[in-house]
C-alpha positions as CSV (number, residue, x, y, z in Angstrom):
1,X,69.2,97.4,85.3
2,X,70.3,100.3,87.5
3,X,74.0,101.6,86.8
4,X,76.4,101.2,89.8
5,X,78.8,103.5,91.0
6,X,81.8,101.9,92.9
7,X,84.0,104.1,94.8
8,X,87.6,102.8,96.3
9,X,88.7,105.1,99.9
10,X,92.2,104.8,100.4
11,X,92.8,106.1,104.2
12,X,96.1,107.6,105.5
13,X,96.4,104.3,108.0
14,X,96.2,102.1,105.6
15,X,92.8,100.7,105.4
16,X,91.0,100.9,102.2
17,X,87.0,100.5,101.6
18,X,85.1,100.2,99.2
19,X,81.3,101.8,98.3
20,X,79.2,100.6,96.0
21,X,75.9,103.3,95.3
22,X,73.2,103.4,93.2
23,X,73.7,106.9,92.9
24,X,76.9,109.2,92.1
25,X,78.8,110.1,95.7
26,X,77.0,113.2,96.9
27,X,79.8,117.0,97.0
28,X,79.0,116.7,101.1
29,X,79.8,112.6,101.3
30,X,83.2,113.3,99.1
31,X,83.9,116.2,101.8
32,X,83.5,114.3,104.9
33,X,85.8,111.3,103.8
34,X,88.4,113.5,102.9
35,X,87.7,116.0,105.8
36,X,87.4,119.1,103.9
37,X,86.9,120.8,100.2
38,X,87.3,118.7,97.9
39,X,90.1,118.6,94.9
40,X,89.2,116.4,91.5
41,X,92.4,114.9,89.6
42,X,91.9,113.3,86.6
43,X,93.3,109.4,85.5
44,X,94.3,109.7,82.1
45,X,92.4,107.4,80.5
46,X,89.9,106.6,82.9
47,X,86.4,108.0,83.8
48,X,87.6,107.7,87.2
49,X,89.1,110.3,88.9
50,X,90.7,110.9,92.3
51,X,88.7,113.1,94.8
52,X,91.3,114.3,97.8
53,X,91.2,117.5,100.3
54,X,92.0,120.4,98.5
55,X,94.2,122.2,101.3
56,X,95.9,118.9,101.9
57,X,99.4,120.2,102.0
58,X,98.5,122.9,103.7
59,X,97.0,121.3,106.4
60,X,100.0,118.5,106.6
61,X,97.9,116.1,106.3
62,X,100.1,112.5,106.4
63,X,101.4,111.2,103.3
64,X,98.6,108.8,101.7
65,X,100.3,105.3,101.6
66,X,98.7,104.3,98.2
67,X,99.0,107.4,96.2
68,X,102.2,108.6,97.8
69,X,101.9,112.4,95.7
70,X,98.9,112.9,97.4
71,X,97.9,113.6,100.9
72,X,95.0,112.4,103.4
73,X,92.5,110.2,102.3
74,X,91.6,109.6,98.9
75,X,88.6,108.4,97.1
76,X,88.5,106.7,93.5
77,X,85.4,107.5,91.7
78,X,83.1,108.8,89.0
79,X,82.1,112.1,89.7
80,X,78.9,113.7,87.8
């Protein structure tokens, strides 16, 4: 049986999505959700890390509702 990878995209408006591939999430898919280069910060304890725009401050991008610390959208994942 193929492994799964299941991604959770937590958006600035509050919507929320979730991905299931067959594959990990390619660098260019984590860059268009989060609408720029991407940042990885580790979940102690977890495999999982969050993926979020690197220059999100910077830009002022809007508080992320979820993961208040942390702006824009942001997208819960493995990364290879």
């Amino acid at each position: 049986m193929q492994k799964e990878y299941t991604y959770e995209i937590f958006y600035v408006d509050g919507d929320y999505e979730k991905l299931v591939l067959p594959h990990p999430m390619e660098l260019e898919q984590m860059q268009e959700l989060v609408g720029g280069d991407i940042e990885l910060v580790a979940i102690m304890g977890k495999e999982d890390c969050l993926i979020v725009n690197e220059n999100g401050i910077n830009l002022r991008l809007e508080q992320n509702p979820i993961y208040k610390s942390l702006r824009g959208t942001v997208v819960k994942g493995y990364v290879d």
